[in-house]
C-alpha positions in Angstrom: 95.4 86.3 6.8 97.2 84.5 9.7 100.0 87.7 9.4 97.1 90.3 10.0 95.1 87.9 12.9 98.8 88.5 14.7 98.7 92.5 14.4 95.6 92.7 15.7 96.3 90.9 18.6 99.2 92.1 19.1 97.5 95.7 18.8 94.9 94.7 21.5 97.9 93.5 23.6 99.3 96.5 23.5 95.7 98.7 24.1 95.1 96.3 27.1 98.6 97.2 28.5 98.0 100.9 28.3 94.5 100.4 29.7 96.0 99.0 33.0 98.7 100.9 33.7 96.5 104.2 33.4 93.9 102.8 35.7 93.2 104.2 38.7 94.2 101.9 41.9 90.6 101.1 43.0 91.2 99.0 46.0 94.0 100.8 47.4 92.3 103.8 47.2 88.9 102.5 48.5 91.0 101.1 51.9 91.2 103.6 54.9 94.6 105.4 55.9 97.0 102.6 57.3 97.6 102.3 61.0 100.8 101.1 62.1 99.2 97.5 63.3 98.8 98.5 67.2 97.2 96.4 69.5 96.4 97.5 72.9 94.9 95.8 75.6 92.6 97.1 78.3 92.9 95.8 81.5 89.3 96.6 83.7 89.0 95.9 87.3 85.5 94.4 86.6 82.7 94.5 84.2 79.8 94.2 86.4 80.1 98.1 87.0 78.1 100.0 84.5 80.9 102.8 85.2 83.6 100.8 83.7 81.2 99.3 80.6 81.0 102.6 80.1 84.9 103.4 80.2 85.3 99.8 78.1 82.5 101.5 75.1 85.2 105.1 75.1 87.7 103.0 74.8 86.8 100.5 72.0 84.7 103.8 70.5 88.2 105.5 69.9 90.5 102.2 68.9 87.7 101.7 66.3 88.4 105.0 65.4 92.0 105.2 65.3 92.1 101.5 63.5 93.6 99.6 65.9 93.0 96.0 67.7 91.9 96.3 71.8 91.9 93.4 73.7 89.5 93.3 76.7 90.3 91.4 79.4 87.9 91.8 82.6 89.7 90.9 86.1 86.4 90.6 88.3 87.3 92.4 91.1 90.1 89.6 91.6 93.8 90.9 92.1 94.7 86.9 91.0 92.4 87.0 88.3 93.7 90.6 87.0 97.5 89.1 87.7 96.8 86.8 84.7 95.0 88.6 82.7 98.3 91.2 82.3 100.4 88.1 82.0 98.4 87.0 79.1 98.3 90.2 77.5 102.3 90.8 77.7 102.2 87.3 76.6 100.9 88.4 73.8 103.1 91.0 72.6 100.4 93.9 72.9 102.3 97.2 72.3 100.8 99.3 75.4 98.8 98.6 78.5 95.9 100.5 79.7 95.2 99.3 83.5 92.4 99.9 85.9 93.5 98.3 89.3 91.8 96.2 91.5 94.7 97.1 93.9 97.0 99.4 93.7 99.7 97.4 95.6 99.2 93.8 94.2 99.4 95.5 90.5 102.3 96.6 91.4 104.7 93.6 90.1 102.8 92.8 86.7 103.5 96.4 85.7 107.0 95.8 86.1 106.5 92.7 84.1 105.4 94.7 81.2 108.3 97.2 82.2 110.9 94.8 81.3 109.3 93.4 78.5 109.1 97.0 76.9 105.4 97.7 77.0 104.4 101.0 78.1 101.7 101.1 80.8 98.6 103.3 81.7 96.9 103.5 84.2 93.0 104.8 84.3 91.0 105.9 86.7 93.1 104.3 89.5 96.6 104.2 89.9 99.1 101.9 90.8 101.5 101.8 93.8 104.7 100.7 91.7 106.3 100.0 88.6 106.5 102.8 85.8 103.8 104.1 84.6 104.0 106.4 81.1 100.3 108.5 82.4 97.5 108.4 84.8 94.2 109.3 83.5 91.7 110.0 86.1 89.4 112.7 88.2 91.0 114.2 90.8 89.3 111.6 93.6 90.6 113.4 96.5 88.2 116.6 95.4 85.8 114.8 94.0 85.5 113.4 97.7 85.4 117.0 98.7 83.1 117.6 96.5 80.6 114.9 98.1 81.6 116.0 102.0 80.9 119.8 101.2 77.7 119.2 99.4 76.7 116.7 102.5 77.7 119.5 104.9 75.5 121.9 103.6 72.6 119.4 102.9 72.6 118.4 107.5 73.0 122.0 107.8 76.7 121.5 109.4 75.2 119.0 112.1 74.3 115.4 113.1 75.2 111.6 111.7 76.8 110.6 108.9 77.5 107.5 107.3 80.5 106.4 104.4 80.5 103.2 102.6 83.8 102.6 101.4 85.1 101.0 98.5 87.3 98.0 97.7 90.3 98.4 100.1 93.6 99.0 98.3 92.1 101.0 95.5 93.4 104.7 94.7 89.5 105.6 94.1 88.5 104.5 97.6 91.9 105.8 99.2 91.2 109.3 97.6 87.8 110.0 97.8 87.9 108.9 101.5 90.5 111.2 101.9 88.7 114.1 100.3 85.6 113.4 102.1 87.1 113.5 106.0 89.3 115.9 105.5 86.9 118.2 104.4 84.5 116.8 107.4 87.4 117.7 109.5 87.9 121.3 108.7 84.8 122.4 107.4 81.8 120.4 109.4 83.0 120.3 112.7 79.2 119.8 113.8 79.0 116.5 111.7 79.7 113.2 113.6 80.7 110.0 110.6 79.1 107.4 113.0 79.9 104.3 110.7 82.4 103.9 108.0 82.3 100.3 106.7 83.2 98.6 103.2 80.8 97.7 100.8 83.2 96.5 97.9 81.8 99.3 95.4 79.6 96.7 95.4 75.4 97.3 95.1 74.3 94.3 96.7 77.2 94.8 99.6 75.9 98.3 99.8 72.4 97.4 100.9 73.4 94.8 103.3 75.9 97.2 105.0 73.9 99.7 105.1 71.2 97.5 106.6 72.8 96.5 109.7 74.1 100.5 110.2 70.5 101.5 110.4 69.9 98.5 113.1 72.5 100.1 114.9 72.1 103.5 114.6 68.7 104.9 115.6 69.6 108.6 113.8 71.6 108.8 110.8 71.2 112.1 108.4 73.3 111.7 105.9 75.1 109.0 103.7 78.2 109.4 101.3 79.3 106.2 99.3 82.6 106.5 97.4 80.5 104.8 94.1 76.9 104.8 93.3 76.1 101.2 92.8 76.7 101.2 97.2 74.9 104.4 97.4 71.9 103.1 95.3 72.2 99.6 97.5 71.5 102.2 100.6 69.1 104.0 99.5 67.1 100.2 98.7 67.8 99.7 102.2 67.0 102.9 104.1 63.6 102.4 101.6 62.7 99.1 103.2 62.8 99.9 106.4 60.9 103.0 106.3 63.6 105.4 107.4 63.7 109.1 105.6 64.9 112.0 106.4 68.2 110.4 105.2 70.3 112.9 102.7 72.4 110.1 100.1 75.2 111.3 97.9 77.1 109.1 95.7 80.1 109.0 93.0 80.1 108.0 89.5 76.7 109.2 88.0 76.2 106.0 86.4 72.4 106.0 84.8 70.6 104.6 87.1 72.0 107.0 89.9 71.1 109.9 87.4 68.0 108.8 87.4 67.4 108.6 90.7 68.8 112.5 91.2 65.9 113.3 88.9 63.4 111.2 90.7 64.3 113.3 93.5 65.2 109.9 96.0 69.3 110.1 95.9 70.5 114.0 96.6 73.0 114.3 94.4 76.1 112.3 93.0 79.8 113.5 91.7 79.6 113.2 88.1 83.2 111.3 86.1 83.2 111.0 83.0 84.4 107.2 82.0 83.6 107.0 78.3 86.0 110.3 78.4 88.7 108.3 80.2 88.6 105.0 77.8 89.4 107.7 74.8 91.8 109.8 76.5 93.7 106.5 77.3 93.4 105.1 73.8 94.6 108.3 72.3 97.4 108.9 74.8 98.7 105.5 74.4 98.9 105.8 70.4 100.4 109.4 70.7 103.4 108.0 73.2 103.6 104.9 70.8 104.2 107.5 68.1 106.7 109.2 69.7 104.5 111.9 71.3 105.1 113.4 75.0 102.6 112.3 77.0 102.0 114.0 80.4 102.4 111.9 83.5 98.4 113.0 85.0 95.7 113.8 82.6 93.1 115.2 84.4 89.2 114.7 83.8 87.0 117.1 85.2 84.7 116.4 87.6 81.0 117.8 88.1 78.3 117.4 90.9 74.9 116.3 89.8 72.0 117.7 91.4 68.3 118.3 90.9 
């Protein structure tokens, strides 16, 4: 009795053992197609902007899809503040930088810190003045400002005052887009006189106080073009509550609320990036060079002018 107890266990043993090794492997085949462990990290020149929330959401839209780790870090419009930010992410080993600069100088030196500590560095939407970067992902800001100056032009019939609210100084975006908007004035709307051209940080708040003491100043002004649209829509409050119209406004970005004031037929129109477009390309560009891909030094994002 005890001999024939042992068979059968041993029998079950043996039916147990076969069981397992023809199996199917549930849990490795349930898990998702292995990433090679990257981590990037995402360096934004602020998060108060809805444009870059919106470039942040691309961003983290494709890591999620790609299955890799993005660190956020938000520099608040601070070139100390973003300083640190890169030395805590190089601190920690990430494996590529993408970088939005506050300034394209003072970024200068903490690219070249992740230079010699072999990450590869990206820059989107502005660029940087120094150290090597692997691609720049942006519009073309220059036309995009010519964009704006042409579409201005037309809208003061080739005549009268015009204002520009500039952004943060420093920046490629506000560089650019300045540069695109006078040198078209320049060439093209001789008849057009820019009668103030003052900072407002890219900054809505700014944008309506500038703009506030302009019109105190200036007893006709036709025509406004603000490199972003938070200080365009900060104008617009502005010329609003003081009761001056006539005034043609054009801003950059097409963030929502500057959409929506297109359609509501108060801001003329606005130059249309695409941000969400530039998180992804940056994500994917980074894990292609990581992988051993050629990346090209520019990638381009079309622009488009929003209108009624």
């Amino acid at each position: 009795m005890k001999s024939k107890k042992i068979t059968i266990f041993s029998i079950l043993l043996v039916v147990a053992f076969l069981m397992a090794a023809c199996a199917p492997e549930a849990v490795e085949e349930a898990a998702p197609v292995a990433d090679d462990g990257y981590t990037l990290g995402l360096s934004l020149s602020t998060l108060s902007n809805p444009f870059f929330v919106t470039l942040k959401d691309g961003a983290e839209a494709a890591a999620s899809t790609a299955g890799v780790t993005l660190v956020v870090v938000d520099s608040q419009d601070d070139a100390t503040t973003e300083a640190t930010n890169m030395e805590d992410l190089i601190q920690q080993g990430v494996d590529a930088i993408l970088i939005n600069p506050t300034d394209a100088d003072a970024i200068a030196p903490s690219i070249e810190k992740a230079n010699a500590a072999g990450i590869p560095v990206f820059t989107i939407d502005r660029g940087a003045s120094g150290g090597e970067v692997v691609s720049h992902i942006a519009s073309d800001n220059v036309a995009g400002g010519a964009m704006a100056a042409k579409f201005l032009c037309e809208a003061v019939s080739g005549e009268g005052n015009v204002v520009e609210l500039e952004g943060i100084a420093g920046t490629s975006a506000a560089r650019d887009r300045g540069q695109g908007f006078n040198d078209y004035m320049a060439s093209d709307c001789a008849g057009v006189t820019i009668v103030a051209k003052q900072t407002a940080n890219f900054n809505r708040a700014e944008g309506l106080t500038v703009f506030e003491n302009i019109l105190q100043a200036e007893a006709e002004v036709n025509g406004v073009f603000a490199h972003n649209d938070e200080m365009i829509l900060g104008a617009l409050e502005a010329a609003q509550a003081a009761g001056r119209e006539g005034i043609v406004f054009v801003g950059f970005d097409a963030v929502d609320d500057a959409v929506a004031a297109v359609e509501a037929g108060t801001l003329a129109a606005t130059v249309a990036q695409q941000p969400s477009e530039m998180g992804r390309l940056g994500v994917e560009k980074a894990l292609g060079f990581l992988s051993g891909e050629s990346v090209d030094a520019y990638v381009p994002v079309d622009l488009a002018l929003v209108t009624p």
